[in-house]
N, C-alpha and C positions, 0 to 999 in steps of 0.2 A: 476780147480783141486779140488778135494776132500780132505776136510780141517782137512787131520787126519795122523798123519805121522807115524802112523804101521799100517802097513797091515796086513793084516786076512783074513784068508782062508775065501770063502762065506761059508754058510754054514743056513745062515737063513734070514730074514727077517731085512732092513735099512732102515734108516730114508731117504734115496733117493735112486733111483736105479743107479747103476754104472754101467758103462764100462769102464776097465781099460787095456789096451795093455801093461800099466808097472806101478803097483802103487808100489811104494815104499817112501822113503825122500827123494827128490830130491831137491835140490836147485838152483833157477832160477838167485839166486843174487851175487851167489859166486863167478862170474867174469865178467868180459865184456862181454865175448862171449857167456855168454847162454841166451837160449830164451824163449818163446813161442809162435809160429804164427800159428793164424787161421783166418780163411775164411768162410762165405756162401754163397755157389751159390741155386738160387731159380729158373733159369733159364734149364730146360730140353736138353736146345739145347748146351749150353754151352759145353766148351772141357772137365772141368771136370764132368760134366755130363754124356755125351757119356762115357768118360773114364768107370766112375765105373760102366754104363747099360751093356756096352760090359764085361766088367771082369766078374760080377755078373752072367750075361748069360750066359757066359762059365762057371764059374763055380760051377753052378746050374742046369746048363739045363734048366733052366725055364727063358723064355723070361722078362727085369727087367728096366723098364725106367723110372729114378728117375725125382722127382718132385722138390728133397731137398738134395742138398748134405752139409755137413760139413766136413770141414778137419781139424784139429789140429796137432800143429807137436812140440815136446821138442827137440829144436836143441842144441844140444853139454850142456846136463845137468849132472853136479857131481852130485853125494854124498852127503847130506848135512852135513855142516862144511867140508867142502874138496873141492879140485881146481878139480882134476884129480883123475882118466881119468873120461871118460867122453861119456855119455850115449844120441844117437837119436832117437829115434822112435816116430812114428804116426798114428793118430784113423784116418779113413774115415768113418764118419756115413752117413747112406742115406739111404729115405723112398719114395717111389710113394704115401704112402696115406696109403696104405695095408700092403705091406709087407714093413720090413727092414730089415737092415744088418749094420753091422760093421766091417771093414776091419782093420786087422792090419796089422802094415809096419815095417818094420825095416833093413835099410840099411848093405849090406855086413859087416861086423864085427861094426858095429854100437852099438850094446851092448858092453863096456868095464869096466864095474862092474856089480856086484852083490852084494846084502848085505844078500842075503839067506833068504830075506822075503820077496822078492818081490811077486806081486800076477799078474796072466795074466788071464782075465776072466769078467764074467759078472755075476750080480748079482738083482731082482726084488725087490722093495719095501715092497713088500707084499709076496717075499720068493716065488712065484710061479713059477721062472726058477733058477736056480744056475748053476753056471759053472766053474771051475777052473782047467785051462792049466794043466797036470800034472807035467810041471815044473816049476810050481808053489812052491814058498818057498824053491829054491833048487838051488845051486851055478849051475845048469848044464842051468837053465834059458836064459844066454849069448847065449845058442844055436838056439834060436830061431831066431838068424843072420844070420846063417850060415851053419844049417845042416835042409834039409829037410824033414827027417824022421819028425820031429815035427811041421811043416805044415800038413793042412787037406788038401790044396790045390796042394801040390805037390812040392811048391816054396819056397826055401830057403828065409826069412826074408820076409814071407806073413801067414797071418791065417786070415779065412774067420769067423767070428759070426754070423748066419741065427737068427736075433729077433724074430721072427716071426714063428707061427706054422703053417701059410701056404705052404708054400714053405721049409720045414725042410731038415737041414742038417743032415743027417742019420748019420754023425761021431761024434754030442754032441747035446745037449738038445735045442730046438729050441723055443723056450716058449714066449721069454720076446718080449712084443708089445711095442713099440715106435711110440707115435703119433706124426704126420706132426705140428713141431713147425710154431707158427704165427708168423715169426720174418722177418722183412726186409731182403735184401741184406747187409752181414756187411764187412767194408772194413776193412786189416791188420791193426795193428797199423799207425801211421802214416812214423813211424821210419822205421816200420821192413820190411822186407820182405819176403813172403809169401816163406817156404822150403813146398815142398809137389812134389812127383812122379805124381801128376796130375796138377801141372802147369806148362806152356810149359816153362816159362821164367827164371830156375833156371836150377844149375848144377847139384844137386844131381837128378837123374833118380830112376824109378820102381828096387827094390830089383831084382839082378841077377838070371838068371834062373839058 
């Protein structure tokens, strides 16, 4: 997580590049039950692999068979200094080498706050791509659960990020290049377990059509 607890519009050039599907103050410790679970698969063949090359594909049109997926996912996160309610959503990042993308997820009515600052969006090091959800910084944000007018992709509690100016999303700025980290295979904590629409073995599923 990005160790800065207001958010701001992008709007120029940071000390790292971000991908954010929800920055706001979140707190991971406020109860038992919130988390953070992620995963890397490095493996092509794998289920969450196929998963995002087939999404990608579709909703691209340009054939996309990842080399690198990451998934991260904030399960059941307040408010900071607050129990409730209580906020899910999740980055899938993933690159073949060339292009990538970042999907964002967020379960039918999964957003149940807002604090009116939150930011949805991506932003480059070096200020060479900017992007920021237009409801961004704006109580109507929770909508991205549940109304699909504010999906690019059509899908109620999905939005697609094109990194990459190969393969460009004609509906926002496609700029930002993410190269193929050199990092092992990393497993969940040892506690937790893996929430993600791309693992078969949990019960939350891929946001409703």
């Amino acid at each position: 997580s990005f160790n800065d607890h207001i958010a701001w519009l992008f709007s120029s050039r940071t000390s790292v590049s971000i991908v954010a599907p929800f920055w706001s103050d979140v707190d991971v410790i406020a109860n038992s039950i919130s988390n953070i679970f992620y995963h890397v698969y490095n493996d092509s063949l794998s289920s969450v692999a196929r998963k995002a090359s087939s999404e990608i594909t579709a909703y691209t049109g340009v054939f996309f068979k990842p080399s690198w997926v990451l998934v991260a996912t904030w399960d059941r996160v307040p408010e900071y200094m607050t129990n409730f309610p209580l906020n899910t959503f999740q980055v899938v990042l993933t690159t073949d080498g060339i292009s990538s993308y970042a999907l964002f997820n967020y379960p039918r009515n999964g957003l149940k706050w807002d604090d009116s600052n939150a930011v949805v969006g991506y932003v480059t090091r070096d200020g060479s791509a900017i992007y920021n959800h237009p409801l961004s910084q704006t109580s109507s944000v929770v909508l991205l659960a549940t109304d699909a007018t504010f999906s690019n992709v059509g899908i109620a509690g999905r939005f697609l990020a094109c990194l990459t100016s190969s393969n460009a999303d004609s509906s926002q700025n496609c700029n930002l290049t993410l190269t193929k980290p050199g990092v092992p295979d990393t497993p969940p904590p040892p506690t937790a377990k893996t929430m993600s629409p791309y693992d078969v073995d949990v019960a939350w599923t891929a946001p409703a059509m």
